[in-house]
ZAMARGU-4260 file (C-alpha; in steps of 0.2 Angstrom, whole numbers, plus 5000, padded with zeros to 4 digits):
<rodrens>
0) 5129/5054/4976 | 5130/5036/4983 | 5122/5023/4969 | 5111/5012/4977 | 5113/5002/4958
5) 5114/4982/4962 | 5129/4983/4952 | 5138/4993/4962 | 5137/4984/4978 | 5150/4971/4987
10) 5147/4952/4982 | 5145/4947/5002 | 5130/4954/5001 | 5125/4944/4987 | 5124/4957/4974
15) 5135/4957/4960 | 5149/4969/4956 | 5156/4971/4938 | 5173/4964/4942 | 5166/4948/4949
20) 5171/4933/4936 | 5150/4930/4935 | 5150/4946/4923 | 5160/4937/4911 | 5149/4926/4899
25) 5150/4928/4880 | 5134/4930/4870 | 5133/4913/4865 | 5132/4909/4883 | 5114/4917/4884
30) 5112/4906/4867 | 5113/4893/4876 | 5106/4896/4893 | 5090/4901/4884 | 5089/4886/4874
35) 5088/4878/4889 | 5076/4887/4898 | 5063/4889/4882 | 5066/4870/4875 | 5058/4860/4887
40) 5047/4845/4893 | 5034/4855/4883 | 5040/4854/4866 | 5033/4835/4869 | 5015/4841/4870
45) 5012/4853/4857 | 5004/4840/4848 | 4994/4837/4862 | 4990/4853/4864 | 4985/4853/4845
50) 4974/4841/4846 | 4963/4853/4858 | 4967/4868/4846 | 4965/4861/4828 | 4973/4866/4813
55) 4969/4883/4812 | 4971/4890/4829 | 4984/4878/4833 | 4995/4888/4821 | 4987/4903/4827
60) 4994/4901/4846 | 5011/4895/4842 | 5013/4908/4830 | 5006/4923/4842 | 5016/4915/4855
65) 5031/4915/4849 | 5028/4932/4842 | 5023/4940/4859 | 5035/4930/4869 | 5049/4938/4857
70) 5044/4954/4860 | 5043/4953/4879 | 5060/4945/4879 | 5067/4961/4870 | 5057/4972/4882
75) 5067/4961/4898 | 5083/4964/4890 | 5079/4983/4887 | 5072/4983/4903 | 5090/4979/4913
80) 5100/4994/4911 | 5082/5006/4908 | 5093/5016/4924 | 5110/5025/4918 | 5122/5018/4930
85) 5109/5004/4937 | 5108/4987/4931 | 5093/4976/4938 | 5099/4958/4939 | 5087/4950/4944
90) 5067/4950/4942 | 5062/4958/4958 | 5075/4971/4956 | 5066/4976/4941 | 5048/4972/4949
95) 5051/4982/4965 | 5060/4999/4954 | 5042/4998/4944 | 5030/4995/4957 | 5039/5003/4970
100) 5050/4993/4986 | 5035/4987/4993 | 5023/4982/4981 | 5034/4976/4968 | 5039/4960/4978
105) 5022/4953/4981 | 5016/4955/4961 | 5033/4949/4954 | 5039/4935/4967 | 5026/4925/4968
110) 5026/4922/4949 | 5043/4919/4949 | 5045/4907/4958 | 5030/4899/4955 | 5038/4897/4937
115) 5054/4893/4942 | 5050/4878/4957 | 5036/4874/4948 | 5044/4868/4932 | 5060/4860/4943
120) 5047/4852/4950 | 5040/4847/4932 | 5057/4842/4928 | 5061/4831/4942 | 5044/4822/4935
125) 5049/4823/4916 | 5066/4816/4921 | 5062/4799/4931 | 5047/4797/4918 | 5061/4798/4905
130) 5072/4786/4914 | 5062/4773/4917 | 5056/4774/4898 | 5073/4772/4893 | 5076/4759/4905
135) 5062/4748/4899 | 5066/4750/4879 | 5085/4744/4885 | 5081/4729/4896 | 5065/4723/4893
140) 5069/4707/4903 | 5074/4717/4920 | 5063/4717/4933 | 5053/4734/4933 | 5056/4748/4944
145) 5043/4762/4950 | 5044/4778/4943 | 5045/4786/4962 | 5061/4778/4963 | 5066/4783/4944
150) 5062/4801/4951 | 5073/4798/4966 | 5088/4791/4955 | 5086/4807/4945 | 5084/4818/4962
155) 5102/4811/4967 | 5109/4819/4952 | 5105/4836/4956 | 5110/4836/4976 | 5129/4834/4967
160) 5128/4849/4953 | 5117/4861/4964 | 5133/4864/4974 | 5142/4873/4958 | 5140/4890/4961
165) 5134/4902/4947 | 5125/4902/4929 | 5146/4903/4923 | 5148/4885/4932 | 5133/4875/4925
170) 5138/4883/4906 | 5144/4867/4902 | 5128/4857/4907 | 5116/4871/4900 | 5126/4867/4882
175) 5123/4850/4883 | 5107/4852/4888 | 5104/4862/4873 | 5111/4852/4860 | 5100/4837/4869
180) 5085/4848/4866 | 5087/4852/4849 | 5092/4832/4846 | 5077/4825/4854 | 5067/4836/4848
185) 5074/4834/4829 | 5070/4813/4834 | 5052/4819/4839 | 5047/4825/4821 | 5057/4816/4811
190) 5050/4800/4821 | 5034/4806/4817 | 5037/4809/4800 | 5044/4791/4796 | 5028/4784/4807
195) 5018/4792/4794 | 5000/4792/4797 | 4990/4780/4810 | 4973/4773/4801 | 4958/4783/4802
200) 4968/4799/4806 | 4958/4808/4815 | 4958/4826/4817 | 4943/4831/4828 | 4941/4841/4843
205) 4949/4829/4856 | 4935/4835/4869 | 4921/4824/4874 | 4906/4839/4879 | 4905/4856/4875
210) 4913/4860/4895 | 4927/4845/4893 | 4932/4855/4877 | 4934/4873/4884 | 4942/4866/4901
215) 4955/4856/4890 | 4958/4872/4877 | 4964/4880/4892 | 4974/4868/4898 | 4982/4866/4880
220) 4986/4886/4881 | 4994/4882/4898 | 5006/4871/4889 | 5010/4882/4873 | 5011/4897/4887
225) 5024/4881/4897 | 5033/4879/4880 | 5038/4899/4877 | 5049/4901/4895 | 5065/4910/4898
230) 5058/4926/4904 | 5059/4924/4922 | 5078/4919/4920 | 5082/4931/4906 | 5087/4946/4918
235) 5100/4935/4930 | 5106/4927/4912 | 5108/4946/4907 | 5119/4949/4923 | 5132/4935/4919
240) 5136/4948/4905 | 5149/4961/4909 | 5141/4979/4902 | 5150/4998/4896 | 5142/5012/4892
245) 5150/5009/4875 | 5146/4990/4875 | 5131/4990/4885 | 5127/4970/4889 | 5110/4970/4881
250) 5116/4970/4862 | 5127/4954/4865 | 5109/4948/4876 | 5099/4950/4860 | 5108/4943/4849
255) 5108/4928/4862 | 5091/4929/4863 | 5086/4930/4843 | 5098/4916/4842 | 5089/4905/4854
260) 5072/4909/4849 | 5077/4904/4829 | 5083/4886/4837 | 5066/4887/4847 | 5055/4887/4831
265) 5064/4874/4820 | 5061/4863/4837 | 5044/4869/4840 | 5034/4873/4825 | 5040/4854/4817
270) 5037/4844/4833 | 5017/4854/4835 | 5014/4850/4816 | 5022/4833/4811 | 5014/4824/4826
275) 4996/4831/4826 | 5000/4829/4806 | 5003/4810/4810 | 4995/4804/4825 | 4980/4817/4826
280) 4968/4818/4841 | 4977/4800/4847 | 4991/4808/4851 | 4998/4807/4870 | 5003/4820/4881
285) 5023/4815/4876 | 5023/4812/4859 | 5040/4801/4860 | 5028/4788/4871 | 5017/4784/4854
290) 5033/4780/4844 | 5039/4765/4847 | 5053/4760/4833 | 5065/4759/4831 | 5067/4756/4847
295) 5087/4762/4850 | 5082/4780/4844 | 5070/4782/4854 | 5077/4775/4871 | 5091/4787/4864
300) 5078/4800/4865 | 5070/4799/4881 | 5090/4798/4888 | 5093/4815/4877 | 5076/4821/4886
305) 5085/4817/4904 | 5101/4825/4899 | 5092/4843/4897 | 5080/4840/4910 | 5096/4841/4920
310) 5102/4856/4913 | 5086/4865/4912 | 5083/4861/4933 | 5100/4870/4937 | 5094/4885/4925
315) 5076/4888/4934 | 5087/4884/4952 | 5100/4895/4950 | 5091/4912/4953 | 5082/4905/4968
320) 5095/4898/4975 | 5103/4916/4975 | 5087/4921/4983 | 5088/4908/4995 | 5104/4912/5002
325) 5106/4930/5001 | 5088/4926/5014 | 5099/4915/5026 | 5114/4927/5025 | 5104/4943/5030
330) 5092/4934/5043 | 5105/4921/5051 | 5121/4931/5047 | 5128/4916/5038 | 5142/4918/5030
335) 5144/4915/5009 | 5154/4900/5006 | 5150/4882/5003 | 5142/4877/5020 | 5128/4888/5014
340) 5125/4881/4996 | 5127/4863/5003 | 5112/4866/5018 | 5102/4880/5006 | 5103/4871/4990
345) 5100/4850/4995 | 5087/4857/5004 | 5079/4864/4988 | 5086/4847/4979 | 5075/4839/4991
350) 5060/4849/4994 | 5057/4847/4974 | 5062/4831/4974 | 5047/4827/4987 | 5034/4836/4978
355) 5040/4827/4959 | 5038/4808/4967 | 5021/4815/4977 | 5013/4822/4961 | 5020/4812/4947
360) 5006/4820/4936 | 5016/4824/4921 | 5002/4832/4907 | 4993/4840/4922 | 5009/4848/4929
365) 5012/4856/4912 | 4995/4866/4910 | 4996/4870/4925 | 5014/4879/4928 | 5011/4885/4910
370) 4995/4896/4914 | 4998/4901/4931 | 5017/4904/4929 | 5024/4907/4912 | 5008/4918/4906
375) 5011/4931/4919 | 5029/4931/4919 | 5031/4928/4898 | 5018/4939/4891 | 5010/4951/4904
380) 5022/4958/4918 | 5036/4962/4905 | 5022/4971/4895 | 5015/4980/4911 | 5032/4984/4918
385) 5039/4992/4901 | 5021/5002/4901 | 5026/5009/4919 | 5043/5015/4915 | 5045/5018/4899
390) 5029/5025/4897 | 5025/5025/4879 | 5013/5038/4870 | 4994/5033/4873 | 4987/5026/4859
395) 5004/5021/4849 | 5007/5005/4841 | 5020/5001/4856 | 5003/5007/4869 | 4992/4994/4859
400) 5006/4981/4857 | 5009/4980/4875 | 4992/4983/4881 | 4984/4968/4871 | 4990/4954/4882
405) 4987/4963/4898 | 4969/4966/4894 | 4967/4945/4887 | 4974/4939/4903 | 4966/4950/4915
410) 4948/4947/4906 | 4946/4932/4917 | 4942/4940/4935 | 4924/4939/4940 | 4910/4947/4945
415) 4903/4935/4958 | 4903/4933/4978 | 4908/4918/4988 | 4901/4911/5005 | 4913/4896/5012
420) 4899/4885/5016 | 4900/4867/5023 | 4892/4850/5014 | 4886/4835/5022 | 4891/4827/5039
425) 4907/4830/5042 | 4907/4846/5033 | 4917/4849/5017 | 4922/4864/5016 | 4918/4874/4996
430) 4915/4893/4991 | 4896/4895/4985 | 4892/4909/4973 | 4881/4919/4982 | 4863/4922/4971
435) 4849/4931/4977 | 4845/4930/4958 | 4841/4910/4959 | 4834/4896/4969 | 4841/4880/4967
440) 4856/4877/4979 | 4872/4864/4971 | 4887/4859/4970 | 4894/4851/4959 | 4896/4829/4964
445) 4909/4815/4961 | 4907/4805/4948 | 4908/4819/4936 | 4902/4816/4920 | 4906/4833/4916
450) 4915/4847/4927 | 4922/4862/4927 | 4939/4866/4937 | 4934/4873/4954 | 4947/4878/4969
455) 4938/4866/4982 | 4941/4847/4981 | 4925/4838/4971 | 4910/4833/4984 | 4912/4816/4985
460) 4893/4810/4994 | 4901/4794/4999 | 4909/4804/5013 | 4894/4813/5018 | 4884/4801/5032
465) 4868/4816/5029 | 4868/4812/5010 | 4848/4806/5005 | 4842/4808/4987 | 4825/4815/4985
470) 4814/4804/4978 | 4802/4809/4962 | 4786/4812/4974 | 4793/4823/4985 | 4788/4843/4989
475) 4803/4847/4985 | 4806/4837/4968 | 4788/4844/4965 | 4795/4862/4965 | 4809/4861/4953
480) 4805/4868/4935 | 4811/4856/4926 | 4813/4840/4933 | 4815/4819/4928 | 4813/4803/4935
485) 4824/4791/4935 | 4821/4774/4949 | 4810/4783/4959 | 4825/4794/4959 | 4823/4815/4958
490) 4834/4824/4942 | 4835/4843/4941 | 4841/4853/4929 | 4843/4874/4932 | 4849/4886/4918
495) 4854/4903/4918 | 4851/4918/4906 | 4870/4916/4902 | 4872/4900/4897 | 4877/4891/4912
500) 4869/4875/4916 | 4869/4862/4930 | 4861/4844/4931 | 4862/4831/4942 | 4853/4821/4955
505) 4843/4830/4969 | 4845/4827/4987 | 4844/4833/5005 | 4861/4835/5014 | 4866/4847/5028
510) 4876/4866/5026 | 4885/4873/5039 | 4887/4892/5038 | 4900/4897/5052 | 4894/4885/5067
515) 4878/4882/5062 | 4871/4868/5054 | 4855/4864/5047 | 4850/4847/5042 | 4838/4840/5027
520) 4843/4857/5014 | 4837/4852/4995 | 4853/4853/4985 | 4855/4849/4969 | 4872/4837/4967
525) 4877/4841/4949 | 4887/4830/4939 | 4885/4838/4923 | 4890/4856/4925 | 4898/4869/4913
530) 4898/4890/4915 | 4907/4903/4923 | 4907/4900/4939 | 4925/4905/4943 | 4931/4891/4952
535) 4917/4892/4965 | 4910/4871/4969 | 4894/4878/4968 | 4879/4891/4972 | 4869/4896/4985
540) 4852/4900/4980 | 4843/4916/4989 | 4831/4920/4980 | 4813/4920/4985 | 4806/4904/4980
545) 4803/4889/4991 | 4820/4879/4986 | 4830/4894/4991 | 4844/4893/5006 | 4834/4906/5017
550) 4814/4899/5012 | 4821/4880/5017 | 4829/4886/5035 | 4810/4896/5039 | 4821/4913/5037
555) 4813/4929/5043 | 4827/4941/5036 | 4845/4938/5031 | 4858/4952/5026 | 4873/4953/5017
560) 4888/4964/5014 | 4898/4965/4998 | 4914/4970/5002 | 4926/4982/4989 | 4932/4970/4975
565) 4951/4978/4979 | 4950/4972/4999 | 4955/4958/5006 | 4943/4958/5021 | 4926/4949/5021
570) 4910/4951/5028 | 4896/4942/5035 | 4879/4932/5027 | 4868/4935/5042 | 4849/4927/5044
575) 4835/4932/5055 | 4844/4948/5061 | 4833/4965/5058 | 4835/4981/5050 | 4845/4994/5059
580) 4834/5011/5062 | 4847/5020/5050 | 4843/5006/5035 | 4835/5016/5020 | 4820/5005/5019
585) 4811/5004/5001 | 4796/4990/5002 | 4799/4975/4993 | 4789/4969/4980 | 4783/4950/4974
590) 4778/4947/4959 | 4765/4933/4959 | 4771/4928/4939 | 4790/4924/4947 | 4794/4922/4965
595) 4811/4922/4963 | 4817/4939/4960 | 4817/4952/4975 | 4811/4966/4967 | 4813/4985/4975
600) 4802/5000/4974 | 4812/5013/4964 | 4803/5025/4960 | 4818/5038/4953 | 4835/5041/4950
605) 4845/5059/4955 | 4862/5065/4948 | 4868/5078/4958 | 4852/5079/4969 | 4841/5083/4954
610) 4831/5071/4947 | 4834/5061/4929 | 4815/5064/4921 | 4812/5045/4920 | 4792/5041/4920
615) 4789/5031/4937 | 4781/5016/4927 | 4799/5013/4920 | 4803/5005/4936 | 4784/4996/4939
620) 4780/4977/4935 | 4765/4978/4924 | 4749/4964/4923 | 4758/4952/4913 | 4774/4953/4927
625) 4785/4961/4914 | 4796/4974/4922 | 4800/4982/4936 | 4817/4981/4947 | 4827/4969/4956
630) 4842/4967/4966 | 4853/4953/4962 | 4871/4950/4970 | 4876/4938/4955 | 4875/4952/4941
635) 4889/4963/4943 | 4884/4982/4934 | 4867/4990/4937 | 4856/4986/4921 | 4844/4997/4915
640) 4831/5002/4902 | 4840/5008/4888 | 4828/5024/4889 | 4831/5025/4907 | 4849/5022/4905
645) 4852/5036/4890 | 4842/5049/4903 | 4855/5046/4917 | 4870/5046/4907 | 4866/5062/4899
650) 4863/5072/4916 | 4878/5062/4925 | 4888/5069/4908 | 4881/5083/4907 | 4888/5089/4926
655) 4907/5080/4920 | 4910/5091/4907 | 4924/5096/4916 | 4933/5079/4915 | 4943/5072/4900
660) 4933/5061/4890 | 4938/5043/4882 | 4934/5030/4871 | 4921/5018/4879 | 4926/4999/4883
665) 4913/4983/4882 | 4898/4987/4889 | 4905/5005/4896 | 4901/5018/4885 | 4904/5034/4895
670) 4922/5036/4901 | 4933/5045/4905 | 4955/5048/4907 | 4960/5055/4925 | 4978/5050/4924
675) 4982/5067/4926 | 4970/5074/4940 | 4973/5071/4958 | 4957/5070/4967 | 4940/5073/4957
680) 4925/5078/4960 | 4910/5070/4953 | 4890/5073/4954 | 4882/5060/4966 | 4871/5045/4958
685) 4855/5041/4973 | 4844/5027/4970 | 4827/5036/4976 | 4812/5025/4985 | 4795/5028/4991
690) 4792/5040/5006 | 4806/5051/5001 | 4822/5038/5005 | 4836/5042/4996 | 4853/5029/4994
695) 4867/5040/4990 | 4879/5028/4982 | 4898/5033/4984 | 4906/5039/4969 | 4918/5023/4969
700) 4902/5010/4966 | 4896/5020/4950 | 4914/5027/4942 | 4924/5011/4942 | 4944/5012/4936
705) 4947/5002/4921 | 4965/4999/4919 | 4980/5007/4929 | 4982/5020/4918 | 4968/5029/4925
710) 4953/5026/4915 | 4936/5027/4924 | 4919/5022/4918 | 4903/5025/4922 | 4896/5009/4930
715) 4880/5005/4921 | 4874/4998/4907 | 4857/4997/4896 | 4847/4984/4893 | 4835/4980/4880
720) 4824/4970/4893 | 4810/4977/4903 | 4819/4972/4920 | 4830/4980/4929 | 4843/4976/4940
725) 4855/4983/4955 | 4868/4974/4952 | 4882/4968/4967 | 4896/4984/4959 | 4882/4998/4966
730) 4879/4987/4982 | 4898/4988/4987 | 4903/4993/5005 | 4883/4991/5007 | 4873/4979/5020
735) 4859/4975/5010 | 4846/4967/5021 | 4829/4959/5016 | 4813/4960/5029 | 4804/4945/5022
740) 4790/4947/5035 | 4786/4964/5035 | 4792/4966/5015 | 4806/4978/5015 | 4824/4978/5009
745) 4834/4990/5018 | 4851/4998/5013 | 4865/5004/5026 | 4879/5011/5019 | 4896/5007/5027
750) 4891/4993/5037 | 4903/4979/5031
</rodrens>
C-alpha cells in the first residue's frame, strides 16, 4: 500500500520528509517558538481587559483560559500522529482528515489565517507604536515622526528576515523574541508594582450603560482569547520535530509546550493583576503607556516589545508562507528556491504592512482577532476535531470536557431573518431584522450615545439628502406608544418582550427594497440601542399597525419566504403579489385590543393524521383580547400553551417510541439520539385551519438537530402565556403570504 502520509512525500512538493534538516529541532525549540506565539502584544491588555471583567471574573477567565487552552494544546499535539504512519503537519492537514478533503479546508482555513495575518497585521501596529514610544522617551527634543512611518520602519525589517526559510531558521529570532517577552513583561508588573496605587483607585465597571458594558466584556474576552495563542502554529511547530515510533515527536512537543505555558502564567497572571491592582479601571489598553518612570526602563521596554513583535511576525508568517508558495508552485509551476520566497514573501511583507499603517487601531485590533480568530482555533476546533476522531464515550468526563466550549461559542447564532434594505437618498445599504411581530421601523443613527456592534457601517443622516425629523404634532408622532417632545422635536422609544430597546429621534426618510424606493417611510433613528439583534443595523416592522413598513407603502398583500437556516440562498420579500390557488388559506384575525399581531385561525393540531384532543378555544382570542394565535417571523420555535403543548408532545412521543431517547436541552425537552440510524421515519406535525386545510410541516421544521453528534429535538416549546405563536423554525422552506384585503394568510410550501 502507497501512504499518502505528508511525511512520506518529496519536499518539491512542499511536504516535508523525515530526512529533511526542518525535522530536526530539539524540544526547547517548541519552548521557545511557543513563547513567542502565546506571549504577545496581549499581555499589555490584560489589565484592560480586567477593568471590564473585575476582580472576580477577571481571575475566573484567565484562569479558565489557560486551563482550556492547555488542554486544547495537548489535544493538537496528540492530534499529529492520531494516523500510524501519518503525521499532519500542518492545520488543514489535520482539518481536511477530520472533516473530510472538502469540507475540512473551508472550516479550518479561514480561521487560520485569519489568526495568523490577522495578528502579523496587529503586530506590524504594536511594533511602529512601540517604536515611536521609544523614540519619544529617548529624544525628546527630535522632531516627531508619524506612527504610519514608525510602522513602515518596522515593515522594512521584515522584507529582509521573511526570506529565511523555515521555523529552524528564525530559531534564533524566536529566542530573542522570547526572552524579550518574558523581560518586558517582568518590567510591566514590576513597574506597576513600584508605581503603586494612583489616587482614588477605582475599581468599578469601566462601562458607561448597561450596552457599552456587555459590548466592552466581549471585547475584553476577545483579548484574553488574543492572549492564549499558539494553537494554530502548534502542528507546523510539531513537524520541525523528527518523530519514531519509539520516540514519537509529541512527548519532546509536550514537554515544550508545558514549558511555555508555565513561562506564559508567570508573565500573564502578574501583568492582569498588578496593573488593574494599581491603576484600576484607568488603566490604558497598553499598560506600559501609563508608566512613565523611570524613563530608561521603560523606553527599554517598549524596545524589548519591538524585539519580539519581530519574532512573533515570522512565527504567525511562516506557515502561510508555506501555504503561499506550495499555491504558486502547483498553479504556476514555479520552482522552489529563493525567487519564490523573495516575490511570495515581500509580497505578504507588504500586503500586511498596508493594512497595519491603514488601520493603526491598536486596542480595537486585539478584541477583534482574539474573538474571531484565536476562540475558534484555541478553544473549539481542536475540541471538535479530537471529538471527531477520537471519538470519546458519550457522556465521559473527556465528552463533557470537550463538548463545554463548543456549546459556549456556538450559543451565539440567531434566530432572526435579515432583509438588505436601503436608507436615505443615496441609499445605504444595512440588514433589517425582518418582524411581522412589531411596528416601528429603525436603525440605529450616528451620534451614538449608545450602540450595539452591527456588520453595516452606522447611519450617518448627514449623508441622507431625504432625512426630515417628524415633528411632535404629526400623525405619525401621534401613533407611537410611547413618545416625547423635545423642540418641537418627535422621540420614540419601542421595547420588546426580551429586553431589547430602542430610542431615538423619529423621522421620515426613504427605503429602497431591490429597485424600488419609497419616500417619506417613518423610521425611528436610534441612538440609544442595546439587545440581541445579531449585528443587524436595525428592524423592519411588519406588523399590522399603522407605522408598519407595509401599512406606510398602502400594501395590499406582501409574502415572504424563510429560507433553511443551513443554505446559503435567499429568498424574496414581496408586496402586493396575491396568493397562489395552491396556498393553504386560514383567515386572519384582528384583534381590535392589539393591531399589531397577525393572528391565524387554528383551530387543531394532528400527529400522524390524527388529531391532538386540544379544545378549539385554546387557539381563540377571548373578550378581553387575551389569547389566540399568531405568526411572527422574529420568534424562532413555535410557542404554545403549556396544556396544548404537553397534548402534542405525548402523541408526537407516543408514535417515536421506536427511537432512542435523550436528555432534553434548554427549552427542548423531548429529544432524541440518531447517531446510529440512517434515515428515519417520523409521524407528521399539520397545523389544521378552518374549512378543512391542513399544513403539513416537513419533518426537518419540527425535529431540528442539535449538535453534530446527531441529537434531534422536537421543535416546540410551552408557554405559560395565553398566546401563541408560529414561530419562523415551522415557517422554513414556507412562502407565507398575508391577504390584508380580503384577510387571509396563506401558506405554500416549497415556494422559496
Amino acid at each position: 500500500m502507497v501512504s499518502t502520509s505528508p511525511s512520506k512525500e518529496d519536499r518539491s512538493t512542499g511536504k516535508w520528509t523525515e530526512g529533511d534538516p526542518a525535522r530536526r529541532a530539539k524540544w526547547w525549540y517548541s519552548t521557545f517558538h511557543a513563547v513567542t506565539a502565546m506571549i504577545g502584544a496581549g499581555v499589555l491588555s490584560l489589565p484592560y481587559a480586567m477593568a471590564y471583567l473585575g476582580w472576580g471574573p477577571g481571575i475566573m477567565v484567565l484562569a479558565l483560559s489557560w486551563c482550556m487552552t492547555l488542554n486544547t494544546m495537548w489535544q493538537m499535539i496528540q492530534l499529529h500522529e492520531c494516523v500510524p504512519g501519518t503525521r499532519f503537519d500542518r492545520y488543514i492537514d489535520l482539518g481536511r482528515h477530520a472533516f473530510g478533503p472538502k469540507l475540512g479546508p473551508w472550516i479550518v482555513l479561514p480561521q487560520q489565517l485569519i489568526v495568523q495575518v490577522g495578528c502579523d497585521i496587529v503586530y506590524m501596529v504594536t511594533g511602529g507604536k512601540c517604536l515611536k514610544k521609544f523614540m519619544e522617551m529617548t529624544c525628546a527634543s527630535c522632531t516627531p515622526i508619524r506612527q504610519s512611518y514608525w510602522i513602515l520602519i518596522f515593515g522594512g525589517i521584515h522584507f529582509f528576515l521573511s526570506q529565511l526559510p523555515n521555523f529552524n531558521s528564525v530559531a534564533g529570532v524566536s529566542l530573542a523574541a522570547a526572552v524579550m517577552s518574558l523581560s518586558y513583561s517582568t518590567i510591566a508588573w514590576v513597574g506597576s508594582l513600584a508605581h503603586g496605587q494612583i489616587d482614588n483607585v477605582s475599581y468599578a465597571y469601566k462601562s458607561t450603560s448597561s450596552a457599552d458594558y456587555m459590548f466592552r466584556v466581549f471585547n475584553a474576552l476577545g483579548e484574553i482569547s488574543f492572549a492564549f495563542a499558539g494553537h494554530a502554529v502548534v502542528l507546523e511547530i510539531q513537524a520541525t520535530i523528527p518523530s519514531t515510533p519509539e520516540k514519537p515527536s509529541k512527548i519532546p512537543m509536550w514537554k515544550g509546550a508545558l514549558g511555555a505555558y508555565f513561562i506564559n502564567a508567570i508573565c500573564y497572571f502578574p501583568v492582569a493583576l498588578i496593573g488593574y491592582w494599581a491603576f484600576g479601571q484607568d488603566v490604558e489598553d497598553n499598560v506600559l503607556t501609563d508608566l512613565k518612570r523611570p524613563a530608561w526602563l521603560i523606553a527599554s521596554a517598549n524596545l524589548m516589545v519591538v524585539v519580539h513583535v519581530i519574532g512573533s511576525y515570522q512565527v504567525y508568517a511562516m506557515p502561510v508562507f508555506d501555504m503561499v508558495e506550495r499555491l504558486v508552485m502547483k498553479r504556476f509551476n514555479f520552482p522552489p528556491g529563493i525567487a519564490l520566497r523573495l516575490v511570495t514573501r515581500s509580497a505578504y511583507v507588504a500586503f500586511t504592512l498596508f493594512a497595519g499603517v491603514t488601520f493603526p487601531f491598536f486596542g480595537d485590533l486585539l478584541g477583534f482577532f482574539g474573538g474571531f480568530g484565536f476562540a475558534p482555533t484555541s478553544y473549539f476546533l481542536p475540541c471538535v476535531m479530537w471529538l471527531i476522531i477520537k471519538k470519546p464515550k458519550r457522556f465521559s468526563t473527556k465528552w463533557f470536557i470537550n463538548w463545554s466550549p463548543i456549546i459556549s461559542g456556538a450559543s451565539q447564532g440567531s434566530g432572526e431573518y435579515f432583509s438588505r434594505v436601503g436608507i436615505g437618498k443615496p441609499p445605504i445599504q444595512a440588514y433589517l431584522i425582518l418582524d411581522t411581530g412589531s411596528d416601528v421601523n429603525w436603525v440605529q443613527c450616528a451620534p451614538c450615545a449608545d450602540c450595539y456592534q452591527q456588520s453595516d457601517p452606522i447611519f450617518e443622516p448627514a449623508s441622507s439628502a431625504s432625512f426630515s425629523p417628524l415633528s411632535c404634532n404629526t400623525r405619525q408622532c401621534r401613533s407611537l406608544d410611547v413618545s416625547e417632545c423635545r423642540n418641537d422635536t418627535c422621540l420614540y422609544e419601542v421595547s420588546y418582550g426580551d429586553g431589547s430597546y430602542t430610542v431615538g429621534d423619529f423621522v421620515t426618510e426613504t427605503i429602497t427594497l431591490g429597485s424600488a424606493s419609497v419616500n417619506n417611510v417613518a423610521i425611528g433613528c436610534g441612538h440609544n440601542n442595546e439587545g440581541l439583534f445579531v449585528g443587524a443595523a436595525g428592524l423592519l416592522g411588519l406588523g399590522g399597525g399603522s407605522l408598519s413598513f407595509p401599512s406606510q407603502i398602502d400594501a395590499t398583500s406582501f409574502s415572504y419566504c424563510l429560507v433553511d437556516r443551513d443554505s446559503d440562498s435567499a429568498s424574496t420579500l414581496e408586496f402586493n403579489s396575491t396568493l397562489p390557488p395552491n396556498a393553504v388559506a386560514a383567515p386572519l384575525l384582528r384583534n381590535h385590543h392589539l393591531d399589531t399581531f397577525y393572528y391565524v385561525g387554528l383551530t387543531g393540531l394532528s400527529v400522524g393524521g390524527e388529531l391532538v384532543s386540544v379544545p378549539e378555544s385554546a387557539f381563540q382570542i377571548d373578550e378581553s383580547g387575551n389569547g389566540g394565535v399568531i405568526v411572527d417571523s422574529g420568534t424562532a420555535i413555535t410557542r404554545l400553551q403549556t396544556d396544548v403543548y404537553n397534548s402534542l408532545r405525548d402523541a408526537f412521543v407516543k408514535r417515536t417510541t421506536d427511537l432512542p431517547s435523550t436528555d432534553g436541552i434548554a427549552l427542548f425537552d423531548t429529544c432524541y439520539d440518531l447517531s446510529s440510524r440512517g434515515n428515519v421515519e417520523v409521524p407528521t406535525v399539520s397545523f389544521h385551519f378552518p374549512d378543512g386545510k391542513v399544513l403539513p410541516l416537513p419533518a426537518k421544521n419540527y425535529l431540528v438537530p442539535l449538535d453534530s453528534e446527531g441529537t434531534f429535538c422536537f421543535a416546540f416549546a410551552p408557554t405559560a402565556s395565553s398566546l401563541s405563536i408560529i414561530g419562523n423554525v415551522q415557517q422554513q422552506g414556507t412562502r407565507v403570504g398575508y391577504d390584508l384585503v380580503n384577510s387571509l394568510v396563506g401558506f405554500v410550501p416549497d415556494k422559496c
